[in-house]
Backbone as JSON Lines, residues from 0, in Angstrom:
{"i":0,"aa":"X","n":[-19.64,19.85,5.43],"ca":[-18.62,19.25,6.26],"c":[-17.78,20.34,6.92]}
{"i":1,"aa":"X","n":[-17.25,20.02,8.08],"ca":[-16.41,21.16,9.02],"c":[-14.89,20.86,8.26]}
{"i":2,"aa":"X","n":[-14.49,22.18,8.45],"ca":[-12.91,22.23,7.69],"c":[-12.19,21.93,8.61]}
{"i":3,"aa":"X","n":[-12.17,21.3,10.01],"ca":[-11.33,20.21,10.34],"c":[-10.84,18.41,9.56]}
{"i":4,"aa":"X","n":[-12.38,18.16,9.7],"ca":[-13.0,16.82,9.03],"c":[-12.12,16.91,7.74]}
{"i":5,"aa":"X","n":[-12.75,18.09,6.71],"ca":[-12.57,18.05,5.57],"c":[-10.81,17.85,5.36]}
{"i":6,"aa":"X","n":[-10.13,18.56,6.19],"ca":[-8.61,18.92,6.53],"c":[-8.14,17.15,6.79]}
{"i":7,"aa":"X","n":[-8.59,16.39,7.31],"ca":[-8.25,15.25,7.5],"c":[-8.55,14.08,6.95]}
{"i":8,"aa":"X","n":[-9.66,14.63,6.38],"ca":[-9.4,13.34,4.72],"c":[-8.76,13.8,3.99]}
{"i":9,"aa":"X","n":[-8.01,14.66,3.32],"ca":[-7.38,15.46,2.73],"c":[-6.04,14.86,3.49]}
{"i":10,"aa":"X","n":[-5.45,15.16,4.71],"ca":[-3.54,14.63,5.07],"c":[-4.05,13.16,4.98]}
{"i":11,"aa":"X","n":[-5.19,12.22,5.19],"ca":[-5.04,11.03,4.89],"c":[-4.97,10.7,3.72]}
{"i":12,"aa":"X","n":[-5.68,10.61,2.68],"ca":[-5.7,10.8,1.0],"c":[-4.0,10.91,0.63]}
{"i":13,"aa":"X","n":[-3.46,12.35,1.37],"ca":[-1.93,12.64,0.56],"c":[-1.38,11.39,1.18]}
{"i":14,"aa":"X","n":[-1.27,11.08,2.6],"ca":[-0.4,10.08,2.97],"c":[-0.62,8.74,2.48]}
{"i":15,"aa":"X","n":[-1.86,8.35,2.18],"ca":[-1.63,7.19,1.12],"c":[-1.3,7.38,-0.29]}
{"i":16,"aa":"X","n":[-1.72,8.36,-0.98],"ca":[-0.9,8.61,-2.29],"c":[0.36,8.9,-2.21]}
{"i":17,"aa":"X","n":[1.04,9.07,-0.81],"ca":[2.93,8.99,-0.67],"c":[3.04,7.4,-0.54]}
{"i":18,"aa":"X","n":[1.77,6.59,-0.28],"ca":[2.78,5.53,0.11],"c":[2.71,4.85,-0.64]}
{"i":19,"aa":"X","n":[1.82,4.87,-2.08],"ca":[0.95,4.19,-3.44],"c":[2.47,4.18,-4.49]}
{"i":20,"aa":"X","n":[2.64,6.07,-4.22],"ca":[4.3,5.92,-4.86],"c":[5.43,5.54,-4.76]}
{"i":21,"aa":"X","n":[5.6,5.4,-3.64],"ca":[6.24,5.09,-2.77],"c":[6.94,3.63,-2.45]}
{"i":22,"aa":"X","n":[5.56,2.58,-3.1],"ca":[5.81,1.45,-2.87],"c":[6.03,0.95,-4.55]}
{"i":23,"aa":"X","n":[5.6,2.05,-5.34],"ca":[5.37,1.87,-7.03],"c":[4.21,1.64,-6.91]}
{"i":24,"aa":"X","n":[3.44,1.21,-6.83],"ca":[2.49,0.69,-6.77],"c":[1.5,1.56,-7.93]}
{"i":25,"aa":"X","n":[1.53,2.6,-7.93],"ca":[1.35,3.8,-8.84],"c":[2.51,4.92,-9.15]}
{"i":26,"aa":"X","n":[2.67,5.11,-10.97],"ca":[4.09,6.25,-10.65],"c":[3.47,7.35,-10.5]}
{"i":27,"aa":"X","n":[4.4,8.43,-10.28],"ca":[4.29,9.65,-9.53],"c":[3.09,10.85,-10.7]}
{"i":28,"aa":"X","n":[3.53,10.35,-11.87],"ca":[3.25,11.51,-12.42],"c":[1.83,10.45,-13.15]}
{"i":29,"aa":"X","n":[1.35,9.9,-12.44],"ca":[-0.47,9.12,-12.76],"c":[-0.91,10.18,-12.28]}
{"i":30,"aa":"X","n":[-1.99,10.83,-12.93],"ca":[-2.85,11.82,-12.59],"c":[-3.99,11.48,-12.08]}
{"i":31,"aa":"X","n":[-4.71,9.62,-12.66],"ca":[-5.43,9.22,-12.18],"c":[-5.55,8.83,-10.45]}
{"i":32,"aa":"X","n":[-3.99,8.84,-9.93],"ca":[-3.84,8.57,-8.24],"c":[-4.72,9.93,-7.64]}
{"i":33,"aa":"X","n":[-4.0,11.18,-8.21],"ca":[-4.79,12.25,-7.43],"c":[-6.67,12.38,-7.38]}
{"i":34,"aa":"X","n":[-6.71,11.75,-8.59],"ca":[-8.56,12.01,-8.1],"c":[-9.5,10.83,-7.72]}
{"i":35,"aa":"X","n":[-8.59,9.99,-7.35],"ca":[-8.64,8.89,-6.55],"c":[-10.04,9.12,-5.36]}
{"i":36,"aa":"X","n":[-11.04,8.86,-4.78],"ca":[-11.39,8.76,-3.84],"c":[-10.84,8.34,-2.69]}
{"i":37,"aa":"X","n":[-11.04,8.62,-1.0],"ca":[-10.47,8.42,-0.16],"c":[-10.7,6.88,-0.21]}
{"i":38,"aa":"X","n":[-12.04,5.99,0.16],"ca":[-12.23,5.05,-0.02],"c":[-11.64,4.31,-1.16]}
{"i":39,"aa":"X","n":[-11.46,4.79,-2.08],"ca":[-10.8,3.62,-3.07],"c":[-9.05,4.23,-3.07]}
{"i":40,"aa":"X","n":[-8.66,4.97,-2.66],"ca":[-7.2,5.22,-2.39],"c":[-7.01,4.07,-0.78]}
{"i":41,"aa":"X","n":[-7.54,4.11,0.11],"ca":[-7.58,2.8,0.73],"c":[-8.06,1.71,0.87]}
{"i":42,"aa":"X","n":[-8.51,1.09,-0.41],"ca":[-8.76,-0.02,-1.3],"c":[-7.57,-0.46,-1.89]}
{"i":43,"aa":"X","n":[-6.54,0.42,-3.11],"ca":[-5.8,-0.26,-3.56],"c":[-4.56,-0.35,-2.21]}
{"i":44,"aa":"X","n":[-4.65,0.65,-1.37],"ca":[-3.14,0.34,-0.28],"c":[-3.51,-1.2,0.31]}
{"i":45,"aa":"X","n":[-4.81,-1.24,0.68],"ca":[-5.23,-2.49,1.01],"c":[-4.71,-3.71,0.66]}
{"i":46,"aa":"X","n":[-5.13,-3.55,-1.05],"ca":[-5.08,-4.43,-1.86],"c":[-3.55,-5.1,-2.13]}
{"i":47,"aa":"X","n":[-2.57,-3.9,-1.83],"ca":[-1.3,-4.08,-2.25],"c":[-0.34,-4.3,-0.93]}
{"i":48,"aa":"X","n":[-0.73,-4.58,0.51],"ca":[-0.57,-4.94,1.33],"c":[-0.66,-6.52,1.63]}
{"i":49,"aa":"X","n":[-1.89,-6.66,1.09],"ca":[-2.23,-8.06,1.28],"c":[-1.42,-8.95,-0.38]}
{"i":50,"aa":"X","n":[-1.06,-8.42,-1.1],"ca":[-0.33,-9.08,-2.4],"c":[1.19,-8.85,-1.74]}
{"i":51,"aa":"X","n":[1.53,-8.09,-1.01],"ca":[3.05,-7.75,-0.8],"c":[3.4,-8.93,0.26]}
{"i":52,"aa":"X","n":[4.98,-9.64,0.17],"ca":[5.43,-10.28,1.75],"c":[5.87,-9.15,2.04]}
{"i":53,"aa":"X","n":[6.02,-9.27,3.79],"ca":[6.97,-8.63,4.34],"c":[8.14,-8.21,4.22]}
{"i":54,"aa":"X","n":[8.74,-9.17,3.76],"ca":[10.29,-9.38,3.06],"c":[10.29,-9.65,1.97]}
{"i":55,"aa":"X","n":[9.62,-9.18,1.41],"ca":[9.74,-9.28,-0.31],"c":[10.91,-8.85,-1.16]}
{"i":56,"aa":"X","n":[11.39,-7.46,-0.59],"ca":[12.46,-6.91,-1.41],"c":[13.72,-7.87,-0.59]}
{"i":57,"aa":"X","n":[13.96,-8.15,0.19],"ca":[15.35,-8.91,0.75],"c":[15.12,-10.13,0.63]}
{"i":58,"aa":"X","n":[14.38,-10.8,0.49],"ca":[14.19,-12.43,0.27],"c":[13.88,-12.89,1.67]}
{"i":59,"aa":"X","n":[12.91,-13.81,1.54],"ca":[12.41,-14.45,2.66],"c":[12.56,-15.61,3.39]}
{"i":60,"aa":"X","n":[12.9,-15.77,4.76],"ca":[13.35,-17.19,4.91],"c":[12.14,-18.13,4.57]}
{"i":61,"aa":"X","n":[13.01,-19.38,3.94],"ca":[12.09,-20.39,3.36],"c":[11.76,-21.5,4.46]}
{"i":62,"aa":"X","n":[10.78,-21.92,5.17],"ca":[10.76,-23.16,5.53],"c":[10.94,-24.51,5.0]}
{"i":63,"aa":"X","n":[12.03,-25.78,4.87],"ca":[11.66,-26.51,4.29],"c":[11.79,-28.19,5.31]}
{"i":64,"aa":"X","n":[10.97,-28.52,5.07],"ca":[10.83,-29.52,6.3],"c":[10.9,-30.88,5.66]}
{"i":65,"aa":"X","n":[12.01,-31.84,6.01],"ca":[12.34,-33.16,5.59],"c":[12.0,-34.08,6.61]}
{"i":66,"aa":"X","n":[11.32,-34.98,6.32],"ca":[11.29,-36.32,7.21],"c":[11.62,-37.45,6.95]}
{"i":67,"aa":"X","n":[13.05,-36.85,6.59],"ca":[14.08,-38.17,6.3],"c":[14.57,-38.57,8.33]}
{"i":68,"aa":"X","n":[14.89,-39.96,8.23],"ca":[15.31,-40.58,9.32],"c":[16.64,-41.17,8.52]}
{"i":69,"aa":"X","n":[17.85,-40.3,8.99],"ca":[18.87,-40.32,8.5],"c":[19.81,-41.21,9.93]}
């Protein structure tokens, strides 16, 4: 592999293991995050994207819909 390529799975890899910690999702000092594969380091961001709301940490507006005829 060319040490550009190689150079850029490498800042992608770190930037999802900043955001794995980042979100908790993994703590800092898991040793298992670092030897993580690229593919399965964007598996669990995946994974924890699609389990997260948007507004999870501030609370989310609730829809609640009545069909009372008041």
């Amino acid at each position: 592999m060319g040490k550009f390529f190689q150079e850029g799975i490498e800042k992608k890899r770190k930037n999802l293991i900043d955001k794995l910690i980042f979100f908790n999702v993994y703590p800092k000092d898991d040793n298992q995050l670092y030897e993580l594969s690229l593919s399965k380091l964007e598996y669990e961001y995946r994974k924890f994207q699609l389990k997260s709301h948007p507004h999870e940490e501030y609370g989310s507006i609730k829809w609640t819909h009545t069909n009372s005829k008041d």
